[in-house]
C-alpha positions as CSV (number, residue, x, y, z in Angstrom):
1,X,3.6,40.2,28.3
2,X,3.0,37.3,25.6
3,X,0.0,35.8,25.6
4,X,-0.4,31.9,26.2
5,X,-3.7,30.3,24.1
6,X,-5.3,27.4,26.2
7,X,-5.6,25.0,23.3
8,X,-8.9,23.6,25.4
9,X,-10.8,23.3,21.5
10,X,-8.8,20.3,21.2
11,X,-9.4,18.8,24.8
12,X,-13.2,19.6,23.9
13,X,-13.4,18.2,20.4
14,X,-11.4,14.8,21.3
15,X,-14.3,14.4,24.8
16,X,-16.8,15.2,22.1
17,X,-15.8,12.1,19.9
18,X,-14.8,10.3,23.2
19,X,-18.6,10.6,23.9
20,X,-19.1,8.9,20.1
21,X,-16.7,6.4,20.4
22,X,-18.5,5.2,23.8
23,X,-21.9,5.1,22.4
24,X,-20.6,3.4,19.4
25,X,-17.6,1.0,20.5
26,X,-16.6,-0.5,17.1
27,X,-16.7,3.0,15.3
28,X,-12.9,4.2,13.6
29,X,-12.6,8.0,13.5
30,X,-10.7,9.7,11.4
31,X,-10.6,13.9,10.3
32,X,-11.1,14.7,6.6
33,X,-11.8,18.5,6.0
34,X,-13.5,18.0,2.9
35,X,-15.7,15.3,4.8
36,X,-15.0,13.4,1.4
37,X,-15.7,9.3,1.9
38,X,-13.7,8.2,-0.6
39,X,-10.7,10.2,0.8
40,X,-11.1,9.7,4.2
41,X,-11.7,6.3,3.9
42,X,-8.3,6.0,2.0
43,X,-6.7,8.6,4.6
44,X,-8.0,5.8,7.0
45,X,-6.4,2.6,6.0
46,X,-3.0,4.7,5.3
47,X,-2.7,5.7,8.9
48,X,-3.4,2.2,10.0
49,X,-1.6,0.7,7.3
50,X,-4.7,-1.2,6.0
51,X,-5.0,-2.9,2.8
52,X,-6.5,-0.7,0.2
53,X,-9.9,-2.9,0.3
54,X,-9.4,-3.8,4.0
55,X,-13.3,-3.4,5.6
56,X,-11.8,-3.2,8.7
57,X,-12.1,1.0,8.5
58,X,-15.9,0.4,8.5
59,X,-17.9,1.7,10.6
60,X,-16.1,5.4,10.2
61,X,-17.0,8.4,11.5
62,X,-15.4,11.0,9.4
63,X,-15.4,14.9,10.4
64,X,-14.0,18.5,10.2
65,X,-14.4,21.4,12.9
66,X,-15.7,24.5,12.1
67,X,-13.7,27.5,13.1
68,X,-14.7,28.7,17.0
69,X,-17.2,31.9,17.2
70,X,-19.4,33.6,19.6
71,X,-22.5,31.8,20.7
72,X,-25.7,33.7,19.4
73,X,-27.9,31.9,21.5
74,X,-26.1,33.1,24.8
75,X,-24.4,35.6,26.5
76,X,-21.6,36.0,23.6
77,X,-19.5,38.3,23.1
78,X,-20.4,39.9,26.8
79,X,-19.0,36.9,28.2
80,X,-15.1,38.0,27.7
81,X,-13.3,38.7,30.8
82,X,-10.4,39.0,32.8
83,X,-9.9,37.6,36.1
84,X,-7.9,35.7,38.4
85,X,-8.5,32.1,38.1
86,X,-6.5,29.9,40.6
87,X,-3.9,30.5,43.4
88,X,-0.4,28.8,42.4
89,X,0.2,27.5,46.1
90,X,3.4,28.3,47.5
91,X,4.3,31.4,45.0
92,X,1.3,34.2,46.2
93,X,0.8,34.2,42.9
94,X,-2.6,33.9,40.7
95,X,-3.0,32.6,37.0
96,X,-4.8,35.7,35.6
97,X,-6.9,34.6,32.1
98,X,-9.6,35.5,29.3
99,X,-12.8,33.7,28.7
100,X,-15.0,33.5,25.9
101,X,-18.3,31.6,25.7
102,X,-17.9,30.6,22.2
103,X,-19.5,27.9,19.6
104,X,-17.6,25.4,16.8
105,X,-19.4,22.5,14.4
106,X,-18.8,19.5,14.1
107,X,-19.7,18.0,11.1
108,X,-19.6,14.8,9.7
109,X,-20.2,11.6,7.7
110,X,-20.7,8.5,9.2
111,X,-20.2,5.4,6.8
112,X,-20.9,1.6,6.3
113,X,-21.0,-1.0,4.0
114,X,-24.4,-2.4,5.7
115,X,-27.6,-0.4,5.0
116,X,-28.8,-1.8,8.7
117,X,-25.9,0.0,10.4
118,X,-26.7,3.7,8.4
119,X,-30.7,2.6,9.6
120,X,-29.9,2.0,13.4
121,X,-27.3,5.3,13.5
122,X,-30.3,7.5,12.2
123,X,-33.5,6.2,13.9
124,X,-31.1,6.4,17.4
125,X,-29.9,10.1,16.7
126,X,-33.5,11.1,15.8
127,X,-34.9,9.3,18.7
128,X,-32.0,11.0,21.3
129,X,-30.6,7.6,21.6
130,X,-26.9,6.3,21.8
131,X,-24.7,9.4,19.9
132,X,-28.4,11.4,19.8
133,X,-28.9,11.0,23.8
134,X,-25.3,13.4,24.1
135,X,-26.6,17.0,25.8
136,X,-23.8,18.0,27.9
137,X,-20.4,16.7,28.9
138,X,-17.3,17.9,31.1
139,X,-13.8,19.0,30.2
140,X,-11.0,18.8,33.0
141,X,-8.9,22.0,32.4
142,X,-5.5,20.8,34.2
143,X,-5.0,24.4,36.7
144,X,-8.8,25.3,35.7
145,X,-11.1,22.6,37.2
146,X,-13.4,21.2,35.3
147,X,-16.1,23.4,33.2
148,X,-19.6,22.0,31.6
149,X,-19.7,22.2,27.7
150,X,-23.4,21.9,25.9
151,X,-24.4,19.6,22.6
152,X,-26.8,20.7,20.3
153,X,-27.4,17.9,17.7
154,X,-28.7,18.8,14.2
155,X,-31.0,17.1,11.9
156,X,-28.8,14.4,10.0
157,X,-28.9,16.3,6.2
158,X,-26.8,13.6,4.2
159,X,-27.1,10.0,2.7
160,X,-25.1,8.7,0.0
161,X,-24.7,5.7,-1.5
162,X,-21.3,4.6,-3.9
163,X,-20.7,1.6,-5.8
164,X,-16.9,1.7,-7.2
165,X,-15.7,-1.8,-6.2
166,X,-17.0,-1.1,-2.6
167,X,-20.3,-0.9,-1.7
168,X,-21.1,1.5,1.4
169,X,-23.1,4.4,2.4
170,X,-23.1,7.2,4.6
171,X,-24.9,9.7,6.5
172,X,-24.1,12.9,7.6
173,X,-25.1,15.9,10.2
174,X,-24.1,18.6,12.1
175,X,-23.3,18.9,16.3
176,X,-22.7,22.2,17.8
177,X,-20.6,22.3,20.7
178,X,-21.0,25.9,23.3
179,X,-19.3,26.7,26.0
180,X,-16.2,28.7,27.7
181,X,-12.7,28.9,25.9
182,X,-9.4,30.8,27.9
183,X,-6.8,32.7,26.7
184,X,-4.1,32.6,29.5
185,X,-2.2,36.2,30.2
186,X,-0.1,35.1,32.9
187,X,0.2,35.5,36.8
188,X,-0.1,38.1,39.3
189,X,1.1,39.1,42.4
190,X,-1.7,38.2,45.3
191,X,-2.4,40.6,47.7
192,X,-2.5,39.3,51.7
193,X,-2.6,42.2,53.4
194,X,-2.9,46.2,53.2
195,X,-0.6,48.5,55.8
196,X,-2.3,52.0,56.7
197,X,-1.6,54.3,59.0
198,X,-4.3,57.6,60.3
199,X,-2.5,60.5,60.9
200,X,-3.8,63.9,62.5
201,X,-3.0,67.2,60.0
202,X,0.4,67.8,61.9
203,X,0.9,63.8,60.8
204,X,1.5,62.4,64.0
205,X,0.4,58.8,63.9
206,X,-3.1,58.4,65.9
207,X,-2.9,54.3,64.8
208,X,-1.6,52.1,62.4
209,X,-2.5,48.5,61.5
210,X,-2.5,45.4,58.7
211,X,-5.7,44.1,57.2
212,X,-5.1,40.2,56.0
């Protein structure tokens, strides 16, 4: 039987900035894995078909994900299963999966011509404000429900400042994001009821019946 991967680290990533991009309504994002400003701020206007000095890019949040691992600070690698997760209705038949309770980065820059806009994005993260105040958030699975994923924000560790016919600085930090990650291995065959019969040694039936 193939396996089918549950791409949920994208639906988890893209409710992870969601949750940025709420805090922070007039913030662009954009995913540069060498979290380098000048090229993501060039990848930026491209994909938007900005002007090469167009400020409209500004504020940007620019980040990378880290590759997915098991979380040291939980149950880990004891956390990989297999089980039946959900009853397809009208087939008897039961989606049968993986789980691992796993961890991934996110790290990033977040950049801005205006010094007071850098100022406000660190005093809220340090004080658990706006993007800082993010602890926990849901993920809706499609067949799987919904499952709880947990935010552990870093000490911001970055600031930069360029002058190259733009003037604009940036910060940067690290979020790490736990919580449970499926492998699908297909479906099963449900079990509604077991047939038995007792019988005496010379087999002769002394009952029979159906459990449901």
């Amino acid at each position: 039987m193939s396996e089918n991967v549950v791409s949920n680290i994208h639906l988890v990533l893209q409710e992870h900035l969601n949750q940025f991009e709420a805090k922070l309504p007039r913030i662009h994002s954009v995913y540069d894995e060498s979290l380098d400003y000048e090229n993501a701020i060039a990848r930026y206007r491209a994909n938007n078909d900005l002007e090469q000095n167009s400020m409209e890019a500004f504020p940007l949040f620019v980040f990378y994900r880290s590759a997915l691992r098991y979380a040291p600070q939980a149950i880990g690698r004891r956390a990989v299963s297999k089980r039946p997760i959900k009853v397809i209705e009208g087939d008897d038949t039961a989606v049968i999966y993986k789980s691992v309770y796993g961890e991934f980065d996110v790290s990033f820059l977040f950049l801005s011509p205006m010094m007071s806009e850098i100022e406000n994005f660190e005093i809220s993260y340090l004080g658990e404000e706006s993007v800082g105040s993010e602890k926990e958030f849901l993920v809706s699975h499609s067949d799987m429900g919904d499952f709880p994923y947990y935010v552990a924000m870093e000490p911001l560790d970055d600031l930069r400042v360029n002058i190259d016919g733009n003037y604009y600085k940036a910060v940067g930090g690290r979020s790490v994001i736990r919580g449970f990650f499926f492998i699908v291995k297909g479906t099963s065959k449900i079990i509604k009821e077991i047939g038995f019969q007792v019988q005496t040694f010379n087999k002769e039936v002394l009952c029979g019946t159906v459990i449901t």
